[in-house]
N, C-alpha and C positions, 0 to 999 in steps of 0.2 A: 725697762722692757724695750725690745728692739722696735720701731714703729714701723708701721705698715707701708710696704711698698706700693706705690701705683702702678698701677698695669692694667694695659687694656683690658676692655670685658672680651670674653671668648666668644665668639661667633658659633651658631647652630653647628657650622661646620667641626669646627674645633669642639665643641664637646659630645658631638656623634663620632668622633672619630677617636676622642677620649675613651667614652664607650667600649667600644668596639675592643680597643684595643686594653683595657684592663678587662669585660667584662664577658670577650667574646662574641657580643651582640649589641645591636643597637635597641636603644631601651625608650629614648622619649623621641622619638621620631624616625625619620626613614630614607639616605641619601636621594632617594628618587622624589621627593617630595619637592626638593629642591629647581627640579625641571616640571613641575607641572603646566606651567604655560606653557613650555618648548615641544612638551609630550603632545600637549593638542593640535599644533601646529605643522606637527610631525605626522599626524593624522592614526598614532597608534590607538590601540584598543587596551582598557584595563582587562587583567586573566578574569575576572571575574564574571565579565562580562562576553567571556567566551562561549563562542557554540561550534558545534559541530558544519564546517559549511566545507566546498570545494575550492572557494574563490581565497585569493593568498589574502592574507591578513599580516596587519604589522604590530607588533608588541615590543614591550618595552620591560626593562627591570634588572633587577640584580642577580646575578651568577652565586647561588648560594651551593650548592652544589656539581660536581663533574665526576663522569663516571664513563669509565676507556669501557670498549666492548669488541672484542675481539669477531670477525664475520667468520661466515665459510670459508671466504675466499682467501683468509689471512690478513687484509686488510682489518684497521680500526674504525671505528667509529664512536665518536662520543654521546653522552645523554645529559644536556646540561638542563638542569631545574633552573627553573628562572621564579624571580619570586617582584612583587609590584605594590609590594604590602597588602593590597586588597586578596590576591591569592597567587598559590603557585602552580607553575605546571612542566612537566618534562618535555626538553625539546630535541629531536633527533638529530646531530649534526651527520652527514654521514662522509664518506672519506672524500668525496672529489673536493664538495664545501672545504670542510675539517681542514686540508692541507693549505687553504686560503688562510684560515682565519683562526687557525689552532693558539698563533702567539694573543690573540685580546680574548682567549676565553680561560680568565683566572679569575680565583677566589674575588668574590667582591666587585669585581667590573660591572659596569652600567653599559649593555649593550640593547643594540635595536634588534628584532630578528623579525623577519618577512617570511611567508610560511604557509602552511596549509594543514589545520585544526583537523582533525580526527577523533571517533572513538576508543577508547583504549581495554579492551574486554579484558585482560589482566587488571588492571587498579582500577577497574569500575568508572573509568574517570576520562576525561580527556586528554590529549596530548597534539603534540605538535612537529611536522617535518620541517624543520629550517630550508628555505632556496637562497637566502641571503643573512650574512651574522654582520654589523659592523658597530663599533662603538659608538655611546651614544652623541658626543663630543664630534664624531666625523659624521653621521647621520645629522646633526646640526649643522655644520660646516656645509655640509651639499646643500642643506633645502632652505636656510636662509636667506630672505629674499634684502636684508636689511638690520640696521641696528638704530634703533628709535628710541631719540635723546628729547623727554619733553619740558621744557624752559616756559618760564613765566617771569623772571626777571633775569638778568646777566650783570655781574661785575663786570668792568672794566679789563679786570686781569682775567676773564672764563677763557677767552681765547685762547691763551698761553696756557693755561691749566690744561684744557682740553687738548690741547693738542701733544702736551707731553705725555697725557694719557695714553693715547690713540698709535703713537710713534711707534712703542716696541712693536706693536701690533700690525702694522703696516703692512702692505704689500697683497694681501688677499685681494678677494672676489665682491665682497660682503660692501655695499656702500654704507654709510654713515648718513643719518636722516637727523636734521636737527626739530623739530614741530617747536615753534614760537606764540605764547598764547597770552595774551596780556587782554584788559578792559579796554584798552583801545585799537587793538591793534594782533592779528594772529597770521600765522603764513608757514612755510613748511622749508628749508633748503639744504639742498643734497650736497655734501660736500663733492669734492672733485674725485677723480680717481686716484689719483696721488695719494687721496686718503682712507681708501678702501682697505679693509680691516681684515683680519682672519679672527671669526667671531668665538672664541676661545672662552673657556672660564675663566680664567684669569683676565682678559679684557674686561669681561663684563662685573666681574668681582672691584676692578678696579675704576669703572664708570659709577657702579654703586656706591663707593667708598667717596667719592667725589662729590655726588648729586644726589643721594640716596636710591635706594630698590625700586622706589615707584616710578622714578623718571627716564629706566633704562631699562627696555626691554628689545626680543628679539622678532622677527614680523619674519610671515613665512609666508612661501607663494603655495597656492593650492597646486597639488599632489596626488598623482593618481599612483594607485601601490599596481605593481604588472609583475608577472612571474617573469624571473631569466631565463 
């Protein structure tokens, strides 16, 4: 008999994305699950947890559905369902938005939307006017205040690790925080600007693979959401 090849184990990513793609859905979890610290920091709201109010509110989720709507005026405008696992709910793009942000509103996208919650006397239910769509990968990119590496011992060679990590990544806004924590001894130090990052999934995918999930996370500055 042939014997078994070794191969890495798949990553939550890899087999949600398995999923999806033989089974049409995703079955033992939810790509948004994945951001739930970034989603906090980000200061969104779960749909669930929606109410009817005036003040713009930010949410978050996947684009499971898109539906063109033709106005009076001849213009389009879109109705994208957005879905957070906890629940869904239909959001109005309408054409001035729409023609910004038409190309990231596709099947499956993880987008932020900023907005203003309403009743919906048709579906008994709530809904929502979009004033801002932006993905969620560049709604992170904006409000990152930081990328927070926390150590407790270091090899000799980390430095060099780390830094070929950090490399492709280079050039952003985003500064790089190392926290140092030992029994004797703890302190915090910001690398230079030289070293400042554009804080991307794949960065962070790649600090993780390095250091493990627990020791790399992303730090946001407080946020006030304001209509455009």
């Amino acid at each position: 008999y042939a014997p078994y090849r070794r191969a890495p184990r798949w990553s939550e990513r890899d087999i949600l994305a398995g999923e999806k793609e033989t089974l049409g859905l995703y079955l033992t979890g939810h790509p948004i699950d994945w951001y739930a610290a970034d989603l906090k920091g980000l200061g969104t709201k779960s749909l669930e947890n929606l109410q009817k109010a005036k003040e713009t509110i930010r949410v978050a989720g996947l684009v499971v559905g898109l539906r063109s709507v033709r106005t009076r005026r001849g213009d389009t405008l879109m109705i994208v369902t957005l879905d957070d696992r906890t629940a869904r709910v239909d959001v109005t793009v309408f054409p001035d938005l729409l023609a910004d942000c038409r190309d990231i509103l596709t099947d499956d996208a993880l987008v932020v939307i900023e907005g203003e919650v309403s009743f919906d006397e048709f579906s008994n239910g709530l809904k929502m006017r979009a004033f801002r769509v932006e993905t969620l990968e560049h709604a992170r990119q904006q409000s990152a205040s930081g990328v927070r590496i926390t150590l407790d011992q270091v090899e000799p060679s980390f430095a060099k690790q780390l830094m070929a990590r950090l490399h492709p990544y280079q050039g952003g806004e985003c500064p790089v925080v190392i926290a140092y924590n030992t029994v004797d001894a703890s302190g915090e130090v910001v690398l230079g600007e030289a070293h400042q990052v554009h804080p991307s999934d794949a960065l962070l995918l790649d600090l993780q693979d390095l250091l493990g999930t627990e020791r790399v996370r992303l730090e946001f500055a407080t946020r006030t959401t304001q209509r455009a």
